[in-house]
C-alpha positions as CSV (number, residue, x, y, z in Angstrom):
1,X,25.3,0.8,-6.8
2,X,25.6,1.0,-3.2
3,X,23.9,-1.1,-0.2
4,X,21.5,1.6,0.7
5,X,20.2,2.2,-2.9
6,X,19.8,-1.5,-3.2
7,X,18.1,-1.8,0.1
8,X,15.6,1.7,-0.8
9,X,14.6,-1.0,-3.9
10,X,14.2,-4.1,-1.8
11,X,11.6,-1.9,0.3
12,X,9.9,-0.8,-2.4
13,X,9.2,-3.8,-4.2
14,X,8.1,-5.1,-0.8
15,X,5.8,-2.5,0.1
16,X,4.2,-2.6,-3.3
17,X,3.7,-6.6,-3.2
18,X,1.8,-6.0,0.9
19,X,-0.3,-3.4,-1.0
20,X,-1.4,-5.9,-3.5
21,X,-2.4,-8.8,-0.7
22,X,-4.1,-6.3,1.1
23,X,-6.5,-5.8,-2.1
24,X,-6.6,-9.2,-2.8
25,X,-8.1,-9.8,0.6
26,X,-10.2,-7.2,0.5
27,X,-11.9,-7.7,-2.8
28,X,-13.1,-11.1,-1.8
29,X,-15.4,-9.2,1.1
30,X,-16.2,-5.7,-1.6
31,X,-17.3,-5.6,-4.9
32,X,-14.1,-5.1,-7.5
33,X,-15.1,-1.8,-8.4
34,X,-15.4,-0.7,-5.3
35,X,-11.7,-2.2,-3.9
36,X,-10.4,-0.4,-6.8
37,X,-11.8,2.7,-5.9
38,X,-10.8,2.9,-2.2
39,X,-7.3,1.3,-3.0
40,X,-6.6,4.8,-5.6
41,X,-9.1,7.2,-3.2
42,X,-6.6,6.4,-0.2
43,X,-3.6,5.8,-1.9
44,X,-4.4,9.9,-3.4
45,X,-4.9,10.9,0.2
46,X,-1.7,9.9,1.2
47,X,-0.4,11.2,-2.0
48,X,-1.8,14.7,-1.1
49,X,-0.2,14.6,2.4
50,X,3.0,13.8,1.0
51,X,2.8,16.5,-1.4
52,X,2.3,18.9,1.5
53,X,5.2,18.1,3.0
54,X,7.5,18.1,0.2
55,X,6.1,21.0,-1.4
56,X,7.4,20.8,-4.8
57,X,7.0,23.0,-7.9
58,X,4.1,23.6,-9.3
59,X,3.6,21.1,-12.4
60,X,4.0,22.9,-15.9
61,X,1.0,22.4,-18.6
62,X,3.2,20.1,-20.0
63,X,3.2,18.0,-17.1
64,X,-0.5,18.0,-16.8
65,X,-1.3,17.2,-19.4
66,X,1.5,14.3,-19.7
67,X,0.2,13.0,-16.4
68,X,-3.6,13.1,-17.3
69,X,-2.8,10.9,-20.6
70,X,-1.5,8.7,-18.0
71,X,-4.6,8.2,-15.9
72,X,-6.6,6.1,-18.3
73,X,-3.6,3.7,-18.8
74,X,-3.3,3.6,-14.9
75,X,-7.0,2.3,-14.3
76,X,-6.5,-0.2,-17.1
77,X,-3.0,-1.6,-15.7
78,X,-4.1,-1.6,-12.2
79,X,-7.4,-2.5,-12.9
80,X,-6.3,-6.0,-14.9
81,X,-4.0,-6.7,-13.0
82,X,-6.0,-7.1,-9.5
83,X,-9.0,-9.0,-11.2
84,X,-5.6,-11.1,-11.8
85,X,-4.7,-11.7,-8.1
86,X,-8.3,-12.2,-7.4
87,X,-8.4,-15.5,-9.4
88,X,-5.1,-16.2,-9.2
89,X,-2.7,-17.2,-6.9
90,X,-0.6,-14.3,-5.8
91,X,2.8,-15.3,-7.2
92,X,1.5,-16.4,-10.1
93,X,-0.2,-13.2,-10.9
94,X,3.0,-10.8,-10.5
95,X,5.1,-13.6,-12.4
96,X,3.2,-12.6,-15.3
97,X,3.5,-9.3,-15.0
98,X,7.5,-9.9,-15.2
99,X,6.9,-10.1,-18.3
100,X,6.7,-5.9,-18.9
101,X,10.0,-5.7,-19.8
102,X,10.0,-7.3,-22.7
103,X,6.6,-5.8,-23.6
104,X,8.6,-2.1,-22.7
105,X,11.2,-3.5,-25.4
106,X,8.9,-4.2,-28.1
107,X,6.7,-1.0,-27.2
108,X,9.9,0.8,-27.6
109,X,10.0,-0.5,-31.3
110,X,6.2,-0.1,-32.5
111,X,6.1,3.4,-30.8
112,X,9.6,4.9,-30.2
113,X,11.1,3.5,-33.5
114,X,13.7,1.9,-31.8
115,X,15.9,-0.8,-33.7
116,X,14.6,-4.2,-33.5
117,X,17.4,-6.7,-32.7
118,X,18.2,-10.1,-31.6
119,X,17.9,-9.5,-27.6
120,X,14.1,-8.1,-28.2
121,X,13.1,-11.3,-29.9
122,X,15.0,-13.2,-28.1
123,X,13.3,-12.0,-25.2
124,X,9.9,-12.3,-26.8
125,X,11.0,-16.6,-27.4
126,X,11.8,-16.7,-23.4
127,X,8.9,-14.9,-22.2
128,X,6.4,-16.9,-24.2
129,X,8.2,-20.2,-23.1
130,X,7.9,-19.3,-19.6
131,X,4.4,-17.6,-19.4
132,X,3.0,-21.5,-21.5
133,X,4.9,-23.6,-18.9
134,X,3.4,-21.7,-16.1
135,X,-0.1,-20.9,-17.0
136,X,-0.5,-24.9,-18.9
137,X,-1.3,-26.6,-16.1
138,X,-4.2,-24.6,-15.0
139,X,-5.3,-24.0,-18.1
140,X,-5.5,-27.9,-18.6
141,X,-7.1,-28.3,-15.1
142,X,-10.1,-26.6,-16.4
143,X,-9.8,-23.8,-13.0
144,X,-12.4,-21.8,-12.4
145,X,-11.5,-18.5,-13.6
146,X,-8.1,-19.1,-14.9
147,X,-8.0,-18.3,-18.3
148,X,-9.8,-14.6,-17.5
149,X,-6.9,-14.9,-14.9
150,X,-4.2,-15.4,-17.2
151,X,-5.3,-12.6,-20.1
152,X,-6.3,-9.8,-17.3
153,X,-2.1,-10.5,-15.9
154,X,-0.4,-10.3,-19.7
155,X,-3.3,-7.6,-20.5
156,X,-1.7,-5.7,-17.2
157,X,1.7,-6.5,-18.2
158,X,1.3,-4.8,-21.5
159,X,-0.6,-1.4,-20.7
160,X,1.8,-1.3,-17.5
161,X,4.6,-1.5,-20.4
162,X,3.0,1.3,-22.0
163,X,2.7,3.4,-19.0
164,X,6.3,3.3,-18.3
165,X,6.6,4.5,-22.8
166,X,4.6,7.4,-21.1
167,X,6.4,7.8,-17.6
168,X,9.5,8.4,-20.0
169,X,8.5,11.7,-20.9
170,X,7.7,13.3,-17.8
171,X,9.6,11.8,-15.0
172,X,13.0,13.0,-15.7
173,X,10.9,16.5,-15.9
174,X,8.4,16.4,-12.8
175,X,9.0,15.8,-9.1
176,X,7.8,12.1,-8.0
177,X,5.4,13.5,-5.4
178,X,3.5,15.0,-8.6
179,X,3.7,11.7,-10.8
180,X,2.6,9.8,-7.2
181,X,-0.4,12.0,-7.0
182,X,-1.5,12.0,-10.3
183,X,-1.4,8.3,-10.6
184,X,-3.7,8.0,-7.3
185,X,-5.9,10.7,-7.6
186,X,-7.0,10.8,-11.2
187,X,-8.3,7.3,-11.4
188,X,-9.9,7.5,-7.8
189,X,-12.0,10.8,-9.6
190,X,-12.6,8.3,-12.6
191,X,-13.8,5.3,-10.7
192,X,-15.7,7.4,-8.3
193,X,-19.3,7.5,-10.0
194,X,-19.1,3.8,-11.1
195,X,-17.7,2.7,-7.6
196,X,-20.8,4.7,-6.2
197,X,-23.3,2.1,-7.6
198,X,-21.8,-0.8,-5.9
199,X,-21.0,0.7,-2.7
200,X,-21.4,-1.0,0.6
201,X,-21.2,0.2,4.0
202,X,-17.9,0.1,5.2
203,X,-17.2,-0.3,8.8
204,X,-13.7,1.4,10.8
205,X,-11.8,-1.2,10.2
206,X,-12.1,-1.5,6.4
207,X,-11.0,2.0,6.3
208,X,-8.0,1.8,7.8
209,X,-7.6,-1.4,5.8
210,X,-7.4,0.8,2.9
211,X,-6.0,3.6,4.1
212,X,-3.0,1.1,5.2
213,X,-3.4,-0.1,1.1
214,X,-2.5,3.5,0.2
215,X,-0.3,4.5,2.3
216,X,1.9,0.9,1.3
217,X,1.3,2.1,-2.5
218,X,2.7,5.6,-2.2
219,X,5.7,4.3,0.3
220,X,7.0,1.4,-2.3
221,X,6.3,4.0,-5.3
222,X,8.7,6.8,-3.5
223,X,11.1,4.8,-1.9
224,X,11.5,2.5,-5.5
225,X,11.8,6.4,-7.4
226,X,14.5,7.2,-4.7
227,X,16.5,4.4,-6.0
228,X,16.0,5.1,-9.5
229,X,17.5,8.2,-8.9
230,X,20.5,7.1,-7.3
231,X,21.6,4.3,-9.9
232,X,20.6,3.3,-13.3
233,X,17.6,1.3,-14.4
234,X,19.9,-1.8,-15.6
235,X,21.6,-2.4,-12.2
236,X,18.5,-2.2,-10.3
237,X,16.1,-4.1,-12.6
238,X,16.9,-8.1,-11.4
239,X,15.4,-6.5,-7.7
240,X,12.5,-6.0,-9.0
241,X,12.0,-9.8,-8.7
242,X,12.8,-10.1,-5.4
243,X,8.6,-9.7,-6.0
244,X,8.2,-13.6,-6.6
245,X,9.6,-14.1,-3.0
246,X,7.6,-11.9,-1.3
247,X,4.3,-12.8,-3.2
248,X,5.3,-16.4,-2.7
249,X,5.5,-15.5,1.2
250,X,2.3,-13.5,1.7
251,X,0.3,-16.2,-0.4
252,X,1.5,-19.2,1.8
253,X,1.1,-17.7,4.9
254,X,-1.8,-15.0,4.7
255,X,-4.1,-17.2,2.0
256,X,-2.6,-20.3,1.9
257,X,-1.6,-20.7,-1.8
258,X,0.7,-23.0,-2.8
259,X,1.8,-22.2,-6.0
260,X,2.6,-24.8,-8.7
261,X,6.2,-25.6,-9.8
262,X,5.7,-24.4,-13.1
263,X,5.0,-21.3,-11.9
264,X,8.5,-21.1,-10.6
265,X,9.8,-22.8,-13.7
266,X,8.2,-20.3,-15.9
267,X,9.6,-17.6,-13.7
268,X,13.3,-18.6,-14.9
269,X,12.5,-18.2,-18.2
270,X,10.9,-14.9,-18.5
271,X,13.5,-13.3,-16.0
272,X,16.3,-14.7,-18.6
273,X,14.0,-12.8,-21.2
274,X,14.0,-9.8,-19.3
275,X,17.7,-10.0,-18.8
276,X,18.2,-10.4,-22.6
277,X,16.5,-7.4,-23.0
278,X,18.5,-5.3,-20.6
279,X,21.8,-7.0,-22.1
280,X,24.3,-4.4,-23.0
Protein backbone atom coordinates (compact mmCIF):
# COMPACT_ATOMS: atom_id res chain seq x y z
CA UNK A 1 0.00 0.00 0.00
CA UNK A 2 1.35 3.15 -1.01
CA UNK A 3 1.41 6.84 0.68
CA UNK A 4 -1.36 8.15 -1.48
CA UNK A 5 -3.78 5.30 -0.90
CA UNK A 6 -3.13 5.52 2.79
CA UNK A 7 -3.54 9.29 2.73
CA UNK A 8 -7.09 8.94 0.13
CA UNK A 9 -8.12 6.73 3.69
CA UNK A 10 -6.97 9.15 6.20
CA UNK A 11 -9.30 11.76 4.36
CA UNK A 12 -11.96 9.77 4.27
CA UNK A 13 -12.32 8.76 7.64
CA UNK A 14 -11.85 12.44 8.44
CA UNK A 15 -14.35 13.80 6.33
CA UNK A 16 -16.89 11.20 7.60
CA UNK A 17 -16.07 11.97 11.42
CA UNK A 18 -16.72 16.35 10.39
CA UNK A 19 -20.01 15.05 8.94
CA UNK A 20 -21.03 13.48 12.10
CA UNK A 21 -20.15 16.72 14.45
CA UNK A 22 -21.93 18.71 12.09
CA UNK A 23 -25.22 16.64 12.84
CA UNK A 24 -24.49 16.35 16.25
CA UNK A 25 -24.53 20.14 16.46
CA UNK A 26 -27.26 20.54 14.55
CA UNK A 27 -29.68 18.15 16.07
CA UNK A 28 -29.40 19.88 19.40
CA UNK A 29 -31.12 23.20 17.51
CA UNK A 30 -33.77 20.52 14.99
CA UNK A 31 -35.88 17.90 15.91
CA UNK A 32 -33.93 14.26 15.20
CA UNK A 33 -36.10 13.35 12.47
CA UNK A 34 -35.73 16.24 10.84
CA UNK A 35 -31.50 16.40 11.08
CA UNK A 36 -31.79 12.98 9.72
CA UNK A 37 -33.70 13.94 6.91
CA UNK A 38 -31.68 16.98 5.65
CA UNK A 39 -28.36 15.19 6.52
CA UNK A 40 -29.59 12.15 3.58
CA UNK A 41 -31.78 15.01 1.44
CA UNK A 42 -28.30 16.96 0.95
CA UNK A 43 -25.99 14.34 1.19
CA UNK A 44 -28.37 12.71 -2.18
CA UNK A 45 -28.06 16.19 -3.86
CA UNK A 46 -24.55 16.08 -3.81
CA UNK A 47 -24.76 12.43 -4.70
CA UNK A 48 -26.76 13.35 -7.85
CA UNK A 49 -24.19 16.01 -8.93
CA UNK A 50 -21.54 13.67 -8.64
CA UNK A 51 -23.28 11.23 -10.66
CA UNK A 52 -23.49 13.79 -13.43
CA UNK A 53 -20.24 14.24 -13.64
CA UNK A 54 -19.04 10.83 -13.57
CA UNK A 55 -21.64 9.47 -15.64
CA UNK A 56 -21.50 5.93 -15.01
CA UNK A 57 -23.47 2.89 -16.32
CA UNK A 58 -26.73 2.62 -15.90
CA UNK A 59 -27.38 0.20 -12.74
CA UNK A 60 -28.66 -3.36 -13.82
CA UNK A 61 -32.03 -4.75 -12.08
CA UNK A 62 -29.79 -6.51 -10.07
CA UNK A 63 -28.27 -3.67 -8.75
CA UNK A 64 -31.50 -1.98 -7.93
CA UNK A 65 -32.81 -4.09 -6.41
CA UNK A 66 -29.48 -4.97 -4.31
CA UNK A 67 -29.28 -1.31 -3.43
CA UNK A 68 -33.02 -0.72 -2.38
CA UNK A 69 -32.66 -3.88 0.14
CA UNK A 70 -29.99 -1.66 1.43
CA UNK A 71 -32.04 1.47 2.12
CA UNK A 72 -33.89 0.22 5.13
CA UNK A 73 -30.64 -1.01 6.76
CA UNK A 74 -29.16 2.51 6.01
CA UNK A 75 -31.84 4.52 7.93
CA UNK A 76 -31.54 1.98 10.78
CA UNK A 77 -27.56 2.26 10.95
CA UNK A 78 -27.47 5.92 10.54
CA UNK A 79 -30.35 6.57 12.33
CA UNK A 80 -28.94 4.69 15.74
CA UNK A 81 -26.12 5.68 15.47
CA UNK A 82 -26.62 9.70 15.60
CA UNK A 83 -29.36 9.51 18.44
CA UNK A 84 -25.86 7.95 19.77
CA UNK A 85 -23.69 11.13 19.34
CA UNK A 86 -26.58 13.08 20.54
CA UNK A 87 -26.23 11.70 24.07
CA UNK A 88 -23.00 10.71 23.89
CA UNK A 89 -19.88 12.11 23.79
CA UNK A 90 -18.48 12.11 20.33
CA UNK A 91 -15.55 9.64 20.78
CA UNK A 92 -17.33 7.55 22.70
CA UNK A 93 -20.01 7.04 20.24
CA UNK A 94 -17.72 5.93 17.17
CA UNK A 95 -15.62 3.78 19.65
CA UNK A 96 -18.59 1.71 19.80
CA UNK A 97 -19.12 1.47 16.61
CA UNK A 98 -15.45 -0.07 16.23
CA UNK A 99 -16.89 -2.76 17.20
CA UNK A 100 -18.57 -3.71 13.44
CA UNK A 101 -15.92 -5.76 12.60
CA UNK A 102 -16.36 -8.27 14.78
CA UNK A 103 -20.06 -8.04 14.39
CA UNK A 104 -19.15 -8.40 10.16
CA UNK A 105 -17.28 -11.65 11.46
CA UNK A 106 -19.93 -13.17 13.29
CA UNK A 107 -22.60 -12.02 10.54
CA UNK A 108 -20.42 -13.71 8.21
CA UNK A 109 -21.04 -17.00 10.24
CA UNK A 110 -24.95 -16.80 10.98
CA UNK A 111 -25.63 -15.62 7.32
CA UNK A 112 -22.69 -16.55 4.94
CA UNK A 113 -21.95 -19.90 6.62
CA UNK A 114 -18.65 -19.12 7.15
CA UNK A 115 -16.40 -21.35 9.64
CA UNK A 116 -16.49 -20.24 13.09
CA UNK A 117 -12.99 -20.23 14.55
CA UNK A 118 -10.93 -19.13 17.37
CA UNK A 119 -10.12 -15.38 16.07
CA UNK A 120 -14.09 -14.73 15.72
CA UNK A 121 -14.61 -15.57 19.37
CA UNK A 122 -11.74 -14.38 20.38
CA UNK A 123 -12.71 -11.24 19.00
CA UNK A 124 -16.17 -11.36 20.44
CA UNK A 125 -14.06 -11.83 24.31
CA UNK A 126 -12.09 -8.47 23.37
CA UNK A 127 -14.83 -6.49 22.15
CA UNK A 128 -17.12 -7.19 25.01
CA UNK A 129 -14.22 -6.47 27.47
CA UNK A 130 -13.58 -3.16 25.96
CA UNK A 131 -17.24 -1.99 25.13
CA UNK A 132 -18.01 -2.95 29.63
CA UNK A 133 -14.85 -0.88 30.64
CA UNK A 134 -15.83 1.97 28.59
CA UNK A 135 -19.58 2.29 28.88
CA UNK A 136 -19.31 1.12 33.18
CA UNK A 137 -18.70 4.22 34.38
CA UNK A 138 -21.49 6.02 32.89
CA UNK A 139 -23.64 3.52 33.27
CA UNK A 140 -22.81 3.60 37.10
CA UNK A 141 -23.05 7.52 37.16
CA UNK A 142 -26.71 7.15 36.48
CA UNK A 143 -26.18 9.83 33.04
CA UNK A 144 -28.95 11.07 31.70
CA UNK A 145 -29.44 9.27 28.56
CA UNK A 146 -26.61 6.95 28.64
CA UNK A 147 -27.86 3.67 28.56
CA UNK A 148 -30.32 4.58 25.36
CA UNK A 149 -26.87 5.96 24.41
CA UNK A 150 -24.94 2.92 24.61
CA UNK A 151 -27.65 0.34 22.91
CA UNK A 152 -28.52 2.90 19.94
CA UNK A 153 -24.11 2.81 19.25
CA UNK A 154 -23.90 -1.39 19.49
CA UNK A 155 -27.55 -1.35 17.79
CA UNK A 156 -25.64 0.89 14.86
CA UNK A 157 -22.60 -1.18 15.01
CA UNK A 158 -24.55 -4.30 14.25
CA UNK A 159 -26.99 -3.26 11.31
CA UNK A 160 -23.87 -1.17 9.94
CA UNK A 161 -22.22 -4.87 10.09
CA UNK A 162 -25.04 -6.08 8.15
CA UNK A 163 -24.96 -3.46 5.60
CA UNK A 164 -21.49 -4.09 4.68
CA UNK A 165 -23.00 -8.52 4.45
CA UNK A 166 -25.11 -6.60 1.79
CA UNK A 167 -22.50 -4.00 0.27
CA UNK A 168 -20.61 -7.43 -0.52
CA UNK A 169 -22.80 -8.34 -3.21
CA UNK A 170 -23.05 -5.36 -5.23
CA UNK A 171 -19.96 -3.24 -4.86
CA UNK A 172 -17.55 -5.24 -6.70
CA UNK A 173 -20.50 -5.10 -9.40
CA UNK A 174 -21.75 -1.38 -9.39
CA UNK A 175 -19.84 1.95 -9.80
CA UNK A 176 -19.51 3.86 -6.19
CA UNK A 177 -21.30 6.89 -7.55
CA UNK A 178 -24.44 4.49 -7.78
CA UNK A 179 -23.95 2.78 -4.30
CA UNK A 180 -23.27 6.70 -2.95
CA UNK A 181 -26.54 7.70 -4.37
CA UNK A 182 -28.62 5.09 -3.38
CA UNK A 183 -27.49 5.19 0.12
CA UNK A 184 -28.42 9.09 0.22
CA UNK A 185 -31.31 9.30 -1.67
CA UNK A 186 -33.44 6.32 -0.74
CA UNK A 187 -33.63 7.03 2.94
CA UNK A 188 -34.03 10.94 2.34
CA UNK A 189 -37.46 9.69 0.09
CA UNK A 190 -38.18 7.39 3.25
CA UNK A 191 -37.78 9.90 5.95
CA UNK A 192 -39.40 12.63 3.97
CA UNK A 193 -43.13 12.33 5.04
CA UNK A 194 -42.28 11.68 8.75
CA UNK A 195 -39.53 14.54 8.66
CA UNK A 196 -42.56 16.69 7.23
CA UNK A 197 -44.36 16.62 10.65
CA UNK A 198 -41.69 18.01 12.64
CA UNK A 199 -40.42 20.51 10.36
CA UNK A 200 -39.19 23.90 11.28
CA UNK A 201 -38.37 26.81 9.40
CA UNK A 202 -34.90 26.75 8.48
CA UNK A 203 -33.03 29.84 7.86
CA UNK A 204 -29.78 30.24 5.02
CA UNK A 205 -27.45 29.31 7.09
CA UNK A 206 -28.81 25.98 8.34
CA UNK A 207 -28.91 25.07 4.71
CA UNK A 208 -25.71 25.38 3.88
CA UNK A 209 -25.04 23.75 7.29
CA UNK A 210 -26.47 20.73 5.77
CA UNK A 211 -25.63 20.98 2.57
CA UNK A 212 -21.78 21.24 3.90
CA UNK A 213 -23.11 17.71 6.02
CA UNK A 214 -23.62 16.19 2.58
CA UNK A 215 -21.28 17.20 0.68
CA UNK A 216 -18.53 15.93 3.83
CA UNK A 217 -20.61 12.46 3.62
CA UNK A 218 -20.34 11.85 -0.06
CA UNK A 219 -16.48 13.17 -0.11
CA UNK A 220 -15.21 10.67 2.82
CA UNK A 221 -17.60 7.82 1.20
CA UNK A 222 -15.70 8.30 -2.35
CA UNK A 223 -12.43 9.16 -1.40
CA UNK A 224 -12.54 5.96 1.41
CA UNK A 225 -14.01 3.66 -1.88
CA UNK A 226 -10.96 5.02 -3.90
CA UNK A 227 -8.69 3.48 -1.47
CA UNK A 228 -10.45 0.34 -1.24
CA UNK A 229 -9.88 -0.04 -4.71
CA UNK A 230 -6.35 0.48 -4.71
CA UNK A 231 -5.31 -1.98 -1.72
CA UNK A 232 -7.02 -4.66 0.19
CA UNK A 233 -9.50 -4.33 3.00
CA UNK A 234 -6.85 -5.90 5.73
CA UNK A 235 -4.05 -3.31 5.07
CA UNK A 236 -6.30 -0.41 5.25
CA UNK A 237 -8.61 -1.51 8.12
CA UNK A 238 -6.30 -0.18 11.40
CA UNK A 239 -6.97 3.59 9.44
CA UNK A 240 -10.14 3.32 10.03
CA UNK A 241 -9.37 4.23 13.67
CA UNK A 242 -7.57 7.05 13.05
CA UNK A 243 -11.64 8.00 13.77
CA UNK A 244 -10.99 8.07 17.68
CA UNK A 245 -8.48 10.95 17.04
CA UNK A 246 -10.37 12.98 15.05
CA UNK A 247 -13.73 12.52 17.15
CA UNK A 248 -11.54 13.07 20.19
CA UNK A 249 -10.42 16.49 18.46
CA UNK A 250 -13.70 17.85 17.20
CA UNK A 251 -15.45 16.93 20.76
CA UNK A 252 -12.69 18.91 22.78
CA UNK A 253 -12.60 21.71 20.87
CA UNK A 254 -16.07 22.27 18.96
CA UNK A 255 -18.34 20.85 22.25
CA UNK A 256 -16.11 20.60 24.79
CA UNK A 257 -16.14 16.90 25.76
CA UNK A 258 -13.75 15.43 27.53
CA UNK A 259 -14.00 11.89 27.30
CA UNK A 260 -13.32 9.46 30.06
CA UNK A 261 -10.23 7.26 30.19
CA UNK A 262 -12.06 4.21 29.98
CA UNK A 263 -13.24 5.19 26.94
CA UNK A 264 -9.77 5.19 25.60
CA UNK A 265 -9.02 2.05 27.57
CA UNK A 266 -11.94 0.21 26.04
CA UNK A 267 -10.76 1.45 22.64
CA UNK A 268 -7.53 -0.88 23.05
CA UNK A 269 -9.39 -3.73 23.50
CA UNK A 270 -11.93 -3.82 20.81
CA UNK A 271 -9.31 -2.61 18.22
CA UNK A 272 -7.13 -5.83 19.41
CA UNK A 273 -10.62 -7.63 18.76
CA UNK A 274 -10.94 -6.29 15.43
CA UNK A 275 -7.34 -7.06 14.64
CA UNK A 276 -7.93 -10.77 15.72
CA UNK A 277 -10.51 -10.86 13.43
CA UNK A 278 -8.64 -9.56 10.40
CA UNK A 279 -5.61 -11.99 11.52
CA UNK A 280 -4.37 -14.07 8.68
Amino acid sequence: MNLNTALRAVLGIALLTAMDAVIKAQMQQHPFLLALFMRFAMGGLCAFVVLVVLRPAFPTRASLIGNSVRVPVVILTAGSFFYSISVLPLAEALTLSFLAPVFVALLGTLVLKERLDGRILQALGFGLAGMLVMVWPRLQGGVSGAELGVAAALFSAISYAFNLILLRKIAVKEHPAIIVLFQNAGPALCLAWPAWYVFQPMSGGDLATYLSAGALGVAGHLSLTSAFARAPASRLAPIEYTALVWASLLGWFVFGEAPLWTTYAGAVLIVAGAFAVSRR
